[in-house]
BARODREN-270061 format. One record per residue (C-alpha): residue number from 0; z, x negated, y negated. Coordinates in nm, 4 decimals, padded with zeros to 6 digits. Each point is the difference from the previous one (the first is absolute). Example, Ala and Ser with C-alpha at 12.3 -4.5 7.8 and 13.67 -1.06 7.14 Angstrom:
<kolbas>
0_00.7800_-01.2300_00.4500
1_-00.0660_-00.1370_-00.3440
</kolbas>
This chain:
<kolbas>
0_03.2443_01.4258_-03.3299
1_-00.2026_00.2832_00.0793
2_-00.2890_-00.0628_-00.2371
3_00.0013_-00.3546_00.1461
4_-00.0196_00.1454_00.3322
5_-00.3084_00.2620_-00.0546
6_-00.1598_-00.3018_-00.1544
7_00.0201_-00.2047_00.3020
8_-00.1153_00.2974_00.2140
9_-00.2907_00.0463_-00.2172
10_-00.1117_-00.3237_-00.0194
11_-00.0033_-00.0214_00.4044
12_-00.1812_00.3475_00.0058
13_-00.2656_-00.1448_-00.2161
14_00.0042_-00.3403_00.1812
15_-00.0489_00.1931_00.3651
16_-00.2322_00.2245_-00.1509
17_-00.2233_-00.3308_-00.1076
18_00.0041_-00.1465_00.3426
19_-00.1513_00.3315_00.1769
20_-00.2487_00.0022_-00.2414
21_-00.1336_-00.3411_00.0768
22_00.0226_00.0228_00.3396
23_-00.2251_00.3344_-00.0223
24_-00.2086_-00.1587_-00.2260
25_-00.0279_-00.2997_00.2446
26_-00.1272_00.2911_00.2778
27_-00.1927_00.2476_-00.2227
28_-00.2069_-00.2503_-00.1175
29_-00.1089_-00.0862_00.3413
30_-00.1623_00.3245_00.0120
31_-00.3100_-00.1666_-00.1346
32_-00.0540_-00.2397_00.3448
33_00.0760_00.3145_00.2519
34_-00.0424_-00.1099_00.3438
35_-00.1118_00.2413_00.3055
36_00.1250_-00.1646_00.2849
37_00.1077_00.3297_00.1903
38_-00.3536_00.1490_-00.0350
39_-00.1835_-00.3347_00.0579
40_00.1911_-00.0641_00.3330
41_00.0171_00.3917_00.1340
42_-00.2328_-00.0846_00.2452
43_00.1849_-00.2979_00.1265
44_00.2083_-00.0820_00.3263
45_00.3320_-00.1756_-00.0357
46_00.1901_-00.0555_-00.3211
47_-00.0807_-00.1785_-00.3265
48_00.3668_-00.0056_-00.1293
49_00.2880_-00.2032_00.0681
50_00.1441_00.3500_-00.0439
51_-00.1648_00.3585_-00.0061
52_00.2298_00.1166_-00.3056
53_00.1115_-00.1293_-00.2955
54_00.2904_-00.2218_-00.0437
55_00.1920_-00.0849_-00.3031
56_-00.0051_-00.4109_-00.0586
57_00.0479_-00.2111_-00.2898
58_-00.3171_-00.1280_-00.0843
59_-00.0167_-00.3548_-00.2053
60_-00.3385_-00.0648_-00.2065
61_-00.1664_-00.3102_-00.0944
62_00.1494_00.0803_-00.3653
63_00.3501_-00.0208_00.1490
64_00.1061_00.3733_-00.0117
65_00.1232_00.1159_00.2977
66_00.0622_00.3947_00.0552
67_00.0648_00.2352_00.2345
68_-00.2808_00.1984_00.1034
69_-00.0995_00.2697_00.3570
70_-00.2645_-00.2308_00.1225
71_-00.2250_-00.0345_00.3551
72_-00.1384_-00.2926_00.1065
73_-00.3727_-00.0194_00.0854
74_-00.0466_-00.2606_00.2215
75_-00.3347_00.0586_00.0945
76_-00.1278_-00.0727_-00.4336
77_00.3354_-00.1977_00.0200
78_00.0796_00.1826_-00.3295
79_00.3719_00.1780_-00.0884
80_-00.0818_00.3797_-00.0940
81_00.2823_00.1545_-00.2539
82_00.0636_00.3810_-00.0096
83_-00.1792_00.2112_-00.2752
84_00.2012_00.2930_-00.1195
85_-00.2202_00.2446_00.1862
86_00.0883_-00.2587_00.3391
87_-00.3639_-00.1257_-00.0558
88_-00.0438_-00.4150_00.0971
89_-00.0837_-00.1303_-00.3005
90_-00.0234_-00.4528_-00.0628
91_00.2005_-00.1740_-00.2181
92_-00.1665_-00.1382_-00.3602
93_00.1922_-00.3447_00.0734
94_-00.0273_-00.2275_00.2395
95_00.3133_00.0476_00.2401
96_00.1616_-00.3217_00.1493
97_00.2767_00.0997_00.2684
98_00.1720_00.3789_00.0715
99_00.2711_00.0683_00.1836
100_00.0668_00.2644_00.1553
101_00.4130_00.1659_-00.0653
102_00.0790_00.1492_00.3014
103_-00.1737_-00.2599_00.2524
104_00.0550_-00.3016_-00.2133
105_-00.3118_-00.1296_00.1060
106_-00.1959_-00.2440_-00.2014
107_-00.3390_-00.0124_-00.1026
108_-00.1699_-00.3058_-00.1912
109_-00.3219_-00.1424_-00.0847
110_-00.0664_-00.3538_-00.1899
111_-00.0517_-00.2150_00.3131
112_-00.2834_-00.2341_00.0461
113_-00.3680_00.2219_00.1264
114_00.0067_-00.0535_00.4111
115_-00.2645_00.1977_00.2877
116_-00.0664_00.3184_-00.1459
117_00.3030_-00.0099_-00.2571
118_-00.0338_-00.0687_-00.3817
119_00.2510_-00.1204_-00.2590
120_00.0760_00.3867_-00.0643
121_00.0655_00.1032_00.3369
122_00.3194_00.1225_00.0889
123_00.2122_-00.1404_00.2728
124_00.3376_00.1154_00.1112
125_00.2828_-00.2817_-00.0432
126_00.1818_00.0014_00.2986
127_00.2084_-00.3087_-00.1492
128_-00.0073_-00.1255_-00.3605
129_00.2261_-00.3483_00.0238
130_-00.1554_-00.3245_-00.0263
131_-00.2605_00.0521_00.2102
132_-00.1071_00.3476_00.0125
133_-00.1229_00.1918_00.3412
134_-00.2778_00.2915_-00.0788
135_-00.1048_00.2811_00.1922
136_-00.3453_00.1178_-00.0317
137_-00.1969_00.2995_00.1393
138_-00.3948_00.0220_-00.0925
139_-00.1165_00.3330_00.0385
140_-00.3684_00.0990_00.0417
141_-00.2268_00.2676_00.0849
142_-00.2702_00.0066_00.2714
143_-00.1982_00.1786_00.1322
144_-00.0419_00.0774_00.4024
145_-00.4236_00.1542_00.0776
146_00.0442_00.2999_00.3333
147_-00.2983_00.1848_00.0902
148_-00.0644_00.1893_-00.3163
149_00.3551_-00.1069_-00.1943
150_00.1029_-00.2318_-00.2016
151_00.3664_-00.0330_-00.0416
152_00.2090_-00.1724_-00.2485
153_00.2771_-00.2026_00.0991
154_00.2933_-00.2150_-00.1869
155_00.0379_-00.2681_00.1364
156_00.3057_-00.2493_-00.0185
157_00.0794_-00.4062_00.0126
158_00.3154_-00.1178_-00.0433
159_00.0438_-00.3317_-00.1131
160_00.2946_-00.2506_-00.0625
161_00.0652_-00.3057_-00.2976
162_00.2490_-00.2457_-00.0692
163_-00.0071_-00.1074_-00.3913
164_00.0962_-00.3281_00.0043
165_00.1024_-00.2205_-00.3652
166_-00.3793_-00.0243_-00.0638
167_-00.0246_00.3595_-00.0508
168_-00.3037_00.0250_00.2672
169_-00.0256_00.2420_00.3045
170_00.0822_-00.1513_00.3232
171_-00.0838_00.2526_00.2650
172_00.2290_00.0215_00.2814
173_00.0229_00.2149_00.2750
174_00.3401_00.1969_00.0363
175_00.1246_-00.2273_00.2645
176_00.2150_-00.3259_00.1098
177_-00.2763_-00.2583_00.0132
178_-00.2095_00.0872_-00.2813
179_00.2669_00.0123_-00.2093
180_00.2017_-00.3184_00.0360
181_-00.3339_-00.1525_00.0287
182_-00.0375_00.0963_-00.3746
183_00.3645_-00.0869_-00.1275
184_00.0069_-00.3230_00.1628
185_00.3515_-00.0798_00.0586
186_00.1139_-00.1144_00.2912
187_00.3325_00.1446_-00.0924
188_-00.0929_00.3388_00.0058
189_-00.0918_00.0414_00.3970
190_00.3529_-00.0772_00.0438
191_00.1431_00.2760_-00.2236
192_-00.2294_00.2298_00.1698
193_00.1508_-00.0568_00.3363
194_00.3134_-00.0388_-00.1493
195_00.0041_00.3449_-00.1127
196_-00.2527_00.1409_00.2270
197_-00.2502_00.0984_-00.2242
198_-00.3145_00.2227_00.0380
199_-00.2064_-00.1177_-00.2266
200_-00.3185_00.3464_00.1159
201_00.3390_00.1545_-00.2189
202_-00.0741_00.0081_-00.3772
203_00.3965_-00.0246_-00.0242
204_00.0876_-00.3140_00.2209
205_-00.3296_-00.1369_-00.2030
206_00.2030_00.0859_-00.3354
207_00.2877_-00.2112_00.1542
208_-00.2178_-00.2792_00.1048
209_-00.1093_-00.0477_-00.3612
210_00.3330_00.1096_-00.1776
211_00.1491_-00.3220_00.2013
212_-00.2957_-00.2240_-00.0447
213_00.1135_00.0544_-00.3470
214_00.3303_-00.1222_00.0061
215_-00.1373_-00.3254_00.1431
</kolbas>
């Protein structure tokens, strides 16, 4: 019993042991596309992250591993950032499709049809992910303001709403009542929203909205 035991043990020492190493192989190989966002923006106003420090998420790649990484999120390239082991940024060798970030829960995704400034790989944030999805997305750019002798460089930021309808494509909405039954088209729906006295500027009574607009 105890032989059959140390076996087991082993074989899930070796087994953990294997995962670690691909995951570090996953980031060390990075190394070779090193990004220097932090000295590259040092001279700019505002902030290029979603947040200054590095979060762990599970990250899913268009070769459908997902692991769980420290990342940042650079929305000014619109590019995620993973942790090097000396806390360097350093880009991921495969393309990443969604991350998630564990303690937030917050939801990241790219895939959707190219709208404005957007492309199929940039990211949105999925504020709802039922039938029809609702998507969050902030642009982030950097300007510059001319004084008398100065030039500073600002980040500047426009926030922008979608509703994904069966068609896959970007409807853009803004985060309120009209623009967003206007969209869904169902009479039924203004009724709920009085009903329940929704306030649909609210990403949350939005989530509603849509999580009964499914059950129709």
């Amino acid at each position: 019993m105890k032989t059959i035991k140390g076996i087991l043990i082993g074989l899930m020492l070796c087994f953990t042991a294997n995962s670690y190493g691909q995951v570090y192989s996953t980031v060390n190989s990075a190394s070779k596309n090193a990004i220097n966002s932090k000295e590259s923006l040092a001279e700019v106003e505002g902030e290029a992250y979603l947040n200054k420090d590095f979060q762990k998420a599970f990250v899913r790649f268009a070769n459908s591993q997902t692991s769980l990484y420290e990342i940042k999120y650079d929305q000014v390239a619109d590019e995620v950032v993973v942790k090097g082991d000396k806390e360097q940024e350093l880009a991921f060798n495969e393309t990443v499709l969604e991350f998630k970030f564990q303690d937030s829960k917050r939801v990241f995704r790219n895939g959707f049809s190219p709208e404005g400034k957007s492309t199929e790989r940039s990211f949105y944030e999925v504020l709802f992910d039922g039938k029809v999805k609702y998507l969050k997305k902030i642009h982030k750019s950097i300007i510059e303001a001319k004084g008398y002798n100065t030039v500073t460089r600002k980040i500047l930021e426009d926030v922008k709403y979608y509703i994904v309808l069966a068609d896959s494509k970007l409807q853009p909405v803004k985060n309120n009542e009209k623009s967003i039954l206007a969209v869904l088209a169902k009479p039924e729906l203004s009724a709920y929203v009085k009903t329940n006295k929704l306030n649909l500027k609210n990403d949350e009574d939005v989530a509603k909205l849509l999580a009964y607009n499914d059950s129709l």
